[in-house]
C-alpha positions in Angstrom: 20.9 -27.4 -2.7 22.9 -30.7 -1.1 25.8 -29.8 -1.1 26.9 -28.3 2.1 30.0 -26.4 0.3 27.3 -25.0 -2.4 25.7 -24.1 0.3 28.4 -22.2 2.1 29.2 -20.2 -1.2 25.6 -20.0 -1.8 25.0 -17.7 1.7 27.1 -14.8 1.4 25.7 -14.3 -2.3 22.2 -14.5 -1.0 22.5 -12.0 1.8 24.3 -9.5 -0.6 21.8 -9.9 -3.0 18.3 -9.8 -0.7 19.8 -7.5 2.2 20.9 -5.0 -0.2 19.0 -1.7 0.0 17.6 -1.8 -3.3 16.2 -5.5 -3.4 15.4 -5.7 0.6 11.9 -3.2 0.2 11.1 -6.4 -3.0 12.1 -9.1 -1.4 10.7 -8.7 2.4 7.6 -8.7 3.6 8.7 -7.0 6.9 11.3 -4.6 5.8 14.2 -6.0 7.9 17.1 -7.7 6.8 17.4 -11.1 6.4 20.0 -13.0 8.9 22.6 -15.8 8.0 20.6 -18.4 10.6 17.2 -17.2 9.1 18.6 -18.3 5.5 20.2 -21.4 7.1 17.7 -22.7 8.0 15.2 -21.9 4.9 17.7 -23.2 3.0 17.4 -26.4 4.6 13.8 -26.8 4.8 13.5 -25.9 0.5 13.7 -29.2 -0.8 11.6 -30.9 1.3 9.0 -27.9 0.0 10.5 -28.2 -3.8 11.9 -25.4 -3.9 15.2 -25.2 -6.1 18.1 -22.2 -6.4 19.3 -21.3 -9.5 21.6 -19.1 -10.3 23.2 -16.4 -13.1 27.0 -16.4 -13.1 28.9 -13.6 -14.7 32.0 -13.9 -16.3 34.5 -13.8 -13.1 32.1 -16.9 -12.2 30.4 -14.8 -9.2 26.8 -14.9 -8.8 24.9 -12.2 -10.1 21.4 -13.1 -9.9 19.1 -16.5 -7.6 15.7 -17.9 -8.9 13.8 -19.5 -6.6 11.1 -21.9 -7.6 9.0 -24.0 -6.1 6.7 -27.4 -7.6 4.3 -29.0 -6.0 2.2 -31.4 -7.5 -1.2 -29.3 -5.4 -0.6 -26.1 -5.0 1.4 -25.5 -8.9 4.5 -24.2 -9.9 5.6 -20.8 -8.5 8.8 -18.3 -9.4 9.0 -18.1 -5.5 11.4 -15.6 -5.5 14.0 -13.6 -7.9 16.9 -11.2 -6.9 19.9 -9.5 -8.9 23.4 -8.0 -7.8 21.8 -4.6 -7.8 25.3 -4.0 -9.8 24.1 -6.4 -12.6 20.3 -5.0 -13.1 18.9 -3.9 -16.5 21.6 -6.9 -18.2 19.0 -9.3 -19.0 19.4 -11.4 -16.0 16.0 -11.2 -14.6 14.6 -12.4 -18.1 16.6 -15.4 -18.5 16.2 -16.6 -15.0 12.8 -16.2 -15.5 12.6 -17.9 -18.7 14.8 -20.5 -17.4 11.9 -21.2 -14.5 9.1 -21.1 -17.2 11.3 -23.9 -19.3 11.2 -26.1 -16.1 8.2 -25.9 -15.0 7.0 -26.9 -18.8 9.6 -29.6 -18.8 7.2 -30.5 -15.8 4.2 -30.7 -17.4 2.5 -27.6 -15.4 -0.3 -25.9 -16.6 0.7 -22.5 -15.8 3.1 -20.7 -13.4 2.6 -18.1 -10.3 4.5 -15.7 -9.5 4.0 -12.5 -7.2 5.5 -9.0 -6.8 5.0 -6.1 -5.0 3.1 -2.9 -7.2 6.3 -0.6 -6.7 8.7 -3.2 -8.3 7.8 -1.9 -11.5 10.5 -3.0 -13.4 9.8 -6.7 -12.0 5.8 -6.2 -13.0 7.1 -4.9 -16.2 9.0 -7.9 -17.0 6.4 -10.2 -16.0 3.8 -8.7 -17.7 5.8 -8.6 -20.7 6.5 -12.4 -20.3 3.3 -12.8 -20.5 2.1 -13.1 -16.6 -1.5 -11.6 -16.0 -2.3 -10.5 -12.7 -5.2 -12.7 -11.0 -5.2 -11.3 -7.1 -4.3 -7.9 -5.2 -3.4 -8.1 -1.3 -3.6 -4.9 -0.4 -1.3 -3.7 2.0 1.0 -6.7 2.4 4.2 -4.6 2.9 6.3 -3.6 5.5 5.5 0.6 4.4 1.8 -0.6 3.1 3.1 -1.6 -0.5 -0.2 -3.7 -2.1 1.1 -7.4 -3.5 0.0 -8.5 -7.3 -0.1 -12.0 -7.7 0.2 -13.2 -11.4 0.1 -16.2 -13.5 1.5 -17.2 -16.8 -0.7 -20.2 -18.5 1.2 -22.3 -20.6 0.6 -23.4 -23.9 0.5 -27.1 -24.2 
């Protein structure tokens, strides 16, 4: 997140991994592709927002999978966003990134953690649910093809 040549490796991973076909209709709310300058530039507004990357490396130390999450002392702690090499899916990765998140954000002292995903993704509502997220809120229609949006939360034990 501050360094500029984690940053430079961290771009082409997070374009293949968001702009590909099978995570782009999860991981945009307008159906088009994310751009290099678009993720410049979120990239450098995140930790001013607390939002942190994290990352799943395989074994030839390439990155498979990014979590996303953001704290903030007002609004909560929030899995902001979650995407997997589309190559890598169904190993686990999603599960310990996620777990990962929910050990931070209890390191933090939060009382619980959002998280949101569109109703199709149902291997990601799967997994959520199954991690013990409950869904509190439906947006209906909040895709780019009229997908409705779950949002969930996961309160944690003290």
């Amino acid at each position: 997140e501050k360094n500029s040549a984690d940053l430079e490796l961290l771009m082409p991973v997070y374009l293949r991994i968001w702009n590909h076909p099978d995570n782009l209709k999860f991981l945009s709310f307008t159906g088009c592709k994310f751009t290099e300058s678009q993720l410049q530039q979120w990239c450098s507004n995140h930790l001013s927002m607390g939002i942190r990357y994290d990352a799943v490396y395989d074994s030839d130390e390439k990155i498979s999978g990014l979590l996303l999450c953001k704290a903030d002392p007002l609004t909560g702690f929030e899995l902001f966003s979650i995407g997997i090499d589309p190559d890598r899916k169904r190993k686990g990765l999603g599960r310990m990134l996620i777990r990962h998140g929910i050990e931070r954000a209890m390191a933090l002292e939060y009382a619980s953690i959002d998280g949101q995903v569109f109703c199709h993704n149902k291997a990601m509502l799967c997994l959520l649910i199954s991690m013990g997220f409950v869904p509190v809120r439906l947006d209906h229609h909040r895709g780019p093809c009229g997908e409705d949006l779950l949002h969930l939360k996961k309160y944690l034990q003290p």
